[in-house]
C-alpha positions as CSV (number, residue, x, y, z in Angstrom):
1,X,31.2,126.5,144.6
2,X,31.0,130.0,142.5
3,X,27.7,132.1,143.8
4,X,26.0,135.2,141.6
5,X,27.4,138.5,142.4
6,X,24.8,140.6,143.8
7,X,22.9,143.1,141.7
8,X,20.8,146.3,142.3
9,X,16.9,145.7,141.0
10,X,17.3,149.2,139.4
11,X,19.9,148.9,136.9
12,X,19.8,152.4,136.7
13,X,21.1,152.5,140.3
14,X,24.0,150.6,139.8
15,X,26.5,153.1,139.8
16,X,25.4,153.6,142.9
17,X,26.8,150.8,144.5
18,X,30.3,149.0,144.5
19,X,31.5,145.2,144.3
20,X,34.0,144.0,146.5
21,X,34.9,140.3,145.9
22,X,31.5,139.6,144.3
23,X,30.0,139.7,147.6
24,X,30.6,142.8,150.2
25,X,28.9,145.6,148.8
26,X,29.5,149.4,149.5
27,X,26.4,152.0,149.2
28,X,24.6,154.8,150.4
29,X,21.5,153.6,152.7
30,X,19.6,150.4,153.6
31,X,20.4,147.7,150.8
32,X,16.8,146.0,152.4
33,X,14.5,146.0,149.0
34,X,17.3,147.3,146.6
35,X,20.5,145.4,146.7
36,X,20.0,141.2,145.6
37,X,22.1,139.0,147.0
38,X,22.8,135.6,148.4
39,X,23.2,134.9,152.1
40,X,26.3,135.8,153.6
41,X,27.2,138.9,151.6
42,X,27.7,141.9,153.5
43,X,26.7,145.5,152.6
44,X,28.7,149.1,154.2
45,X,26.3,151.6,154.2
46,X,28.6,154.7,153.8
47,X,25.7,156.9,155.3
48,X,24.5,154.8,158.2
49,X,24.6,155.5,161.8
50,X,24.8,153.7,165.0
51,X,23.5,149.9,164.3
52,X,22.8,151.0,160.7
53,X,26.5,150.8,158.9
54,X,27.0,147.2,158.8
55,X,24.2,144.6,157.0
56,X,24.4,140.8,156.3
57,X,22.1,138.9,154.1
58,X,20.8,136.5,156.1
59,X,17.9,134.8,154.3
60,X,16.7,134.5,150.1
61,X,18.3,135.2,147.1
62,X,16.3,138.0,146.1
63,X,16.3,141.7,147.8
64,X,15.1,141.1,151.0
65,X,16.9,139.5,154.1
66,X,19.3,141.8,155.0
67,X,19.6,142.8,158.7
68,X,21.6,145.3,160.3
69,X,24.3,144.4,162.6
């Protein structure tokens, strides 16, 4: 089964962002409300702290979903 890559809602922040294996993402803050994807990707936020690097999309295909691990 072949899922959608993830994609940023703002096309013009997609250079912001960068694709690893069509579903872990690498970025600069939370990926909640900007980065779509389908549950199980992950997201590295580069800035992030304590509790705040690592993110998995746990629910929807849309932008929303993704909780911090």
């Amino acid at each position: 089964m072949s899922l959608p890559s993830p994609t940023v809602a703002d096309p013009a922040a997609q250079q912001n962002f960068d694709w690893l294996a069509g579903h872990l993402v690498v970025g600069r803050g939370s990926p909640e409300g900007v980065v779509r994807a389908t549950p199980g990707s992950l997201y590295v936020d580069e800035d992030g702290g304590a509790g705040a690097t690592l993110y998995v999309k746990e629910s929807g295909n849309g932008d929303t979903g993704w909780v911090a691990k």
